[in-house]
C-alpha positions in Angstrom: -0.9 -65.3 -16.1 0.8 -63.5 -13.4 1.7 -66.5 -11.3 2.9 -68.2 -13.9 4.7 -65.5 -16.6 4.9 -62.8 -14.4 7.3 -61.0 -16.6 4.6 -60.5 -19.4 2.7 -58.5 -17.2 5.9 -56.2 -16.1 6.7 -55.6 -19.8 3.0 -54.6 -20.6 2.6 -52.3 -17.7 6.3 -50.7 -18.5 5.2 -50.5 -22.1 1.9 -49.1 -21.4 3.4 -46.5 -19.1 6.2 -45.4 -21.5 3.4 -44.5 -24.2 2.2 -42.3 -21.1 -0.7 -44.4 -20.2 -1.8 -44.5 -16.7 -2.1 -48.1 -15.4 -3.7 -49.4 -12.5 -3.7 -52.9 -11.1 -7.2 -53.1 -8.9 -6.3 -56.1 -6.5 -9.0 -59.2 -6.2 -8.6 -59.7 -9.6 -8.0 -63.8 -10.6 -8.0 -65.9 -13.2 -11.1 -65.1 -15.8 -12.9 -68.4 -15.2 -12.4 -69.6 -18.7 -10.8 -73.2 -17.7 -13.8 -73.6 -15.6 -16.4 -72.2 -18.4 -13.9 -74.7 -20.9 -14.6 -77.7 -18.7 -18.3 -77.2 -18.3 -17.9 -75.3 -14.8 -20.5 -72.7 -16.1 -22.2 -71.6 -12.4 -18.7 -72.0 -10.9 -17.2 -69.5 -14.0 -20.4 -67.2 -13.8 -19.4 -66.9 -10.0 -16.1 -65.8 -10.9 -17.2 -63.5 -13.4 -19.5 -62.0 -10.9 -16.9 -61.2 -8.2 -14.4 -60.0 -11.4 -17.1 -57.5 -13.1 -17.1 -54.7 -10.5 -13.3 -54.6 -9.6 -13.4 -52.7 -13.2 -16.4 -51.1 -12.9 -14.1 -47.4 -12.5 -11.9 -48.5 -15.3 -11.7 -46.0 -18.4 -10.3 -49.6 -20.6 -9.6 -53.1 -19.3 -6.0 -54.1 -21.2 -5.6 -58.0 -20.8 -3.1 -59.8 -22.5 -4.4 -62.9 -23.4 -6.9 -63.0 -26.8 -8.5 -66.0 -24.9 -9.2 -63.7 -21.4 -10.2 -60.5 -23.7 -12.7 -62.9 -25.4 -14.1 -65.0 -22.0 -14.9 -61.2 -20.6 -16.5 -59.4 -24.3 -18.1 -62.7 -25.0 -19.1 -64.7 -22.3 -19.5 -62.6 -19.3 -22.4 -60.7 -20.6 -24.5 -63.9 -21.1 -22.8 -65.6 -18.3 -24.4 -63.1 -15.5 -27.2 -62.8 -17.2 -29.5 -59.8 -17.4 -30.0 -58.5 -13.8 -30.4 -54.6 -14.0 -26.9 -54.0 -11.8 -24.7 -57.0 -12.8 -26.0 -57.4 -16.7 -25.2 -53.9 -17.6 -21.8 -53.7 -15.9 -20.8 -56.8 -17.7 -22.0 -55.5 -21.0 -20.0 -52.0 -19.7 -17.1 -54.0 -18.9 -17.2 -56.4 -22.3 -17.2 -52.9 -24.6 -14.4 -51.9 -22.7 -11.9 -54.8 -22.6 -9.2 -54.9 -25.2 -6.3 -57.8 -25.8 -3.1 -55.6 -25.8 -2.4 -55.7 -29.2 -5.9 -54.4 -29.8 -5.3 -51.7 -27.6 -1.9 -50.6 -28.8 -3.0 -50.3 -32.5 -7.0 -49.3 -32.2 -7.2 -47.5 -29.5 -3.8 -45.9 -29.1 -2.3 -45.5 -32.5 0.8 -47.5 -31.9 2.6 -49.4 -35.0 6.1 -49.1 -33.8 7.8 -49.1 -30.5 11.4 -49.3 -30.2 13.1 -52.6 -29.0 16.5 -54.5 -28.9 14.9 -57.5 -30.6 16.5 -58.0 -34.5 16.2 -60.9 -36.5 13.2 -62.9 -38.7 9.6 -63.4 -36.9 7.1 -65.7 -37.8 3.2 -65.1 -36.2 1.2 -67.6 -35.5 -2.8 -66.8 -34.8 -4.2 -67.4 -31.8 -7.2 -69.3 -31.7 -9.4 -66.8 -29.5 -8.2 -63.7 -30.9 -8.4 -64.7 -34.3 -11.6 -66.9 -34.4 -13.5 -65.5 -30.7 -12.3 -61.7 -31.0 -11.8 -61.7 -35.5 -8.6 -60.0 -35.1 -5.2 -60.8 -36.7 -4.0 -57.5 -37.8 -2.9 -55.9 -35.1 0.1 -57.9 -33.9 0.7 -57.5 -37.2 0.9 -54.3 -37.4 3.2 -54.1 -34.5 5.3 -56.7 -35.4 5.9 -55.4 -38.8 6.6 -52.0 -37.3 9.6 -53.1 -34.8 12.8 -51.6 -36.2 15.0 -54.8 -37.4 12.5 -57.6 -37.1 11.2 -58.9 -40.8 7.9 -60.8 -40.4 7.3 -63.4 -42.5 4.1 -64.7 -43.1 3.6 -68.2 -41.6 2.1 -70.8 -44.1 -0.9 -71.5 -42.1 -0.7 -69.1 -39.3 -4.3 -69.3 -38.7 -4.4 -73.4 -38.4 -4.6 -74.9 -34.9 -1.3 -75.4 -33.2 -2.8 -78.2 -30.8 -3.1 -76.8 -27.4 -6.3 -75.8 -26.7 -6.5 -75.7 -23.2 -7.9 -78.5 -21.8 -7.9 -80.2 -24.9 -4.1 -81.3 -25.3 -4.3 -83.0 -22.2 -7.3 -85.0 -23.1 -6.5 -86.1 -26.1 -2.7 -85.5 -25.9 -2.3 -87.9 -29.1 -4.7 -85.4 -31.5 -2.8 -82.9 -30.3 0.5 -83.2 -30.6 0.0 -84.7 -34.1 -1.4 -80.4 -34.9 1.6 -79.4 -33.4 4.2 -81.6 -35.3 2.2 -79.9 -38.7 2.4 -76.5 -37.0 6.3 -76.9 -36.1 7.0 -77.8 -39.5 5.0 -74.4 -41.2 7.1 -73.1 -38.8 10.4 -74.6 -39.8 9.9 -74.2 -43.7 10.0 -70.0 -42.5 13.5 -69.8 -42.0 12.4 -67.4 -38.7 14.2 -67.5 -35.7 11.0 -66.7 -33.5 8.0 -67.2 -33.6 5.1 -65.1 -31.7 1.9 -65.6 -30.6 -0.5 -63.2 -28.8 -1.1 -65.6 -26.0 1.3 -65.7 -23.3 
């Protein structure tokens, strides 16, 4: 997400330090491996889960903001490294303490409302990891609700598909954008003038 929205991870880390948190950035980290556990890469993902797992091994909480990273690492890592004594238990360590940022903002910090210049009528749509992998879809909102000016308005079937997928809108680009054309009109018939998601 850094390479390619590098500005989501600026805003997080500004946010996070505002709200006096103390946020480090260990280098080495990459990509989760999920596109490669997605495509069937599972000994090439396991081998980036390996190198990943004890870069946060001194971490008090791992804040990622992507519902589909937070769920490859609390889900799949564990059973990805299997059970060695050293690598198994920091993955299970390191799955117990990985949060998606919303998560972490409500649940483990207390935070409904932070201040922003943002007014107007928000729409949410559900991410499919975060609501289905993780079972979370009150938190954003929570926060979105709390933001001064902003009214959220529920999204007629905010917790339907939007299309994407990962891989799969490129393989079956057809299926695809035939979800999305249902999901843009939900969208539409909301009157919003934005519409959030908790993936970047």
């Amino acid at each position: 997400m850094d390479l390619f929205y590098p500005e989501i991870g600026v805003a997080i880390v500004t946010l996070l330090r505002r709200l006096g948190v103390a946020v480090d950035f260990p280098p080495g980290q990459t990509c989760c491996g999920l596109p490669l556990f997605n495509s069937g890469y599972d000994e090439e993902a396991a081998r980036v889960a390996r190198r990943m797992i004890p870069l946060f091994s001194g971490s008090e909480h791992v804040v990622v903001p992507s519902g589909s990273c937070a769920w490859m690492i609390k889900k799949e890592y564990p059973g990805l490294v299997g059970d060695g004594p050293a690598v198994g238990a920091q993955a299970r360590t390191l799955a117990e303490r990985t949060h998606e940022f919303s998560q972490f903002l409500v649940k483990v910090l207390g935070v409904t409302r932070v201040e922003t210049d943002f007014r107007g009528r928000v729409a949410y749509h559900d991410s499919c990891h975060l609501l289905r992998g993780l079972g979370e879809s009150q938190s954003p909102r929570a926060l979105l609700g709390g933001l001064p000016g902003v009214e959220l308005v529920e999204l007629p079937g905010a917790d339907e598909c939007c299309g994407f997928g990962g891989s799969f809108s490129v393989r079956f680009p057809e299926v695809s954008t035939s979800i999305l054309d249902k999901k843009i009109a939900s969208i539409e018939k909301t009157g919003a003038g934005c519409v959030v998601a908790c993936d970047a």
